[in-house]
C-alpha positions in Angstrom: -46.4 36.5 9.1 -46.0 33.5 11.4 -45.7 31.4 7.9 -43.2 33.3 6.6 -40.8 32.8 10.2 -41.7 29.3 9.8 -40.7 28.9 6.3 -37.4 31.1 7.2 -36.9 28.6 9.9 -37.1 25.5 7.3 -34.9 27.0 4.9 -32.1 27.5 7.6 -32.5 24.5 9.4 -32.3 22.7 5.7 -28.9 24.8 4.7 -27.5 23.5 7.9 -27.9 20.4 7.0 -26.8 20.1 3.9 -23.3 22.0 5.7 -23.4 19.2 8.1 -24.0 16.9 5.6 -21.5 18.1 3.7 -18.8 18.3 6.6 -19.3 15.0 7.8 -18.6 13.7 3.5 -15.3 16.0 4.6 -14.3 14.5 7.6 -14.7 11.2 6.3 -13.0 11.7 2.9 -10.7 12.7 4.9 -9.8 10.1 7.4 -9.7 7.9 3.9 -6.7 10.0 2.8 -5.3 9.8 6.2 -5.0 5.8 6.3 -4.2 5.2 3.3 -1.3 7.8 3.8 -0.2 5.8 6.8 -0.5 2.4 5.1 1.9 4.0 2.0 4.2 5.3 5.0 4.5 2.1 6.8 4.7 0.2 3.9 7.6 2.0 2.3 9.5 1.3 6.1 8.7 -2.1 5.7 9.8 -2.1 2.3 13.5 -0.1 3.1 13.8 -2.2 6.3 13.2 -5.4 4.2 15.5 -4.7 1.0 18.2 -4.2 4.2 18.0 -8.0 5.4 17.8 -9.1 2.3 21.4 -6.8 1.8 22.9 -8.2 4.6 21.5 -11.9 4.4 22.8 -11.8 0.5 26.2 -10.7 1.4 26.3 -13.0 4.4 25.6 -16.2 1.9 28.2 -14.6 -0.5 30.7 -14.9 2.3 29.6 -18.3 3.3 29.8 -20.0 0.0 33.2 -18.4 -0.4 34.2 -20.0 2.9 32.4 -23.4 1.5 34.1 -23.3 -1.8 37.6 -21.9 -0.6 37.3 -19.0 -2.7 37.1 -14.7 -2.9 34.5 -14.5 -5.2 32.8 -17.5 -6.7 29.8 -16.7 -3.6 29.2 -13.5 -4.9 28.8 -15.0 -8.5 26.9 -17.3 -7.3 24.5 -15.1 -5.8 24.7 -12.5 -8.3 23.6 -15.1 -10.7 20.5 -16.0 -8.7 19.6 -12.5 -8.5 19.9 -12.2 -12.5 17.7 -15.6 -12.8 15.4 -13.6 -10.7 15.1 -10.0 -12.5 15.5 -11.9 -15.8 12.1 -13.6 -14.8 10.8 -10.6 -13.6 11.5 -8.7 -17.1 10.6 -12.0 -19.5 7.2 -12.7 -17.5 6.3 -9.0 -17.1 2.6 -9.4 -18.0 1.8 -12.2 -15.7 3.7 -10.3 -12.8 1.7 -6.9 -13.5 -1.7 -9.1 -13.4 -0.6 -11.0 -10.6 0.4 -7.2 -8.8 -3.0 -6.1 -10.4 -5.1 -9.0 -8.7 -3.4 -9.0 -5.5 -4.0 -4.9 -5.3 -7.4 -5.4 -6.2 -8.0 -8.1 -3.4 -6.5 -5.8 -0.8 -8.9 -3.0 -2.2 -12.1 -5.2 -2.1 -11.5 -6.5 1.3 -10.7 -3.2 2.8 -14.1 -2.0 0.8 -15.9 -4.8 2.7 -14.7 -4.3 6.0 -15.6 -0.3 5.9 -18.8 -1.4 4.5 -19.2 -4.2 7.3 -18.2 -1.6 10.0 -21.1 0.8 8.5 
């Protein structure tokens, strides 16, 4: 009788942990989700708050080459032109721009890999 309590005991005291086991995976799939949601979060601010100077800087060298060249709208060609050179590039060198995106992505990736796997 006393071997069947102690194999009763085992079997519990191996269900817990696997549960625990399993709970701790949990928790830290979990705090996984959880920064990379806060990176995608901050980045996007980062992103809006950066398209915004970019806005405002664009606008504000629009306004100074028309003050340069004594005119109301050559600036703003000017500038709209060197955005068009710039998403012209972007759509005629597409392939290299998704590798380059793809490499840089995958750097970020490894290094964060690294450090978790330093930090463990």
């Amino acid at each position: 009788m006393s071997d069947l309590l102690k194999i009763n005991e085992f079997r519990e005291n191996v269900i817990k942990l696997i549960e625990a086991k399993f709970e701790l995976t949990k928790l830290g799939f979990q705090e996984k989700i959880e920064g990379i949601a806060v990176k995608a979060i901050y980045a996007l601010i980062l992103f809006i708050l950066s398209i915004t100077v970019i806005i405002f800087l664009s606008i504000l060298a629009a306004v100074g080459l028309n003050i340069w060249l004594k005119s109301a709208w050559l600036g703003y060609l000017i500038i709209f032109l060197v955005y068009g050179a710039i998403l012209a590039t972007f759509i005629f060198a597409k392939d290299k721009v998704q590798t380059k995106i793809k490499q840089a992505v995958q750097q970020i990736v490894d290094e964060s890999l690294n450090q978790e796997n330093a930090h463990n």
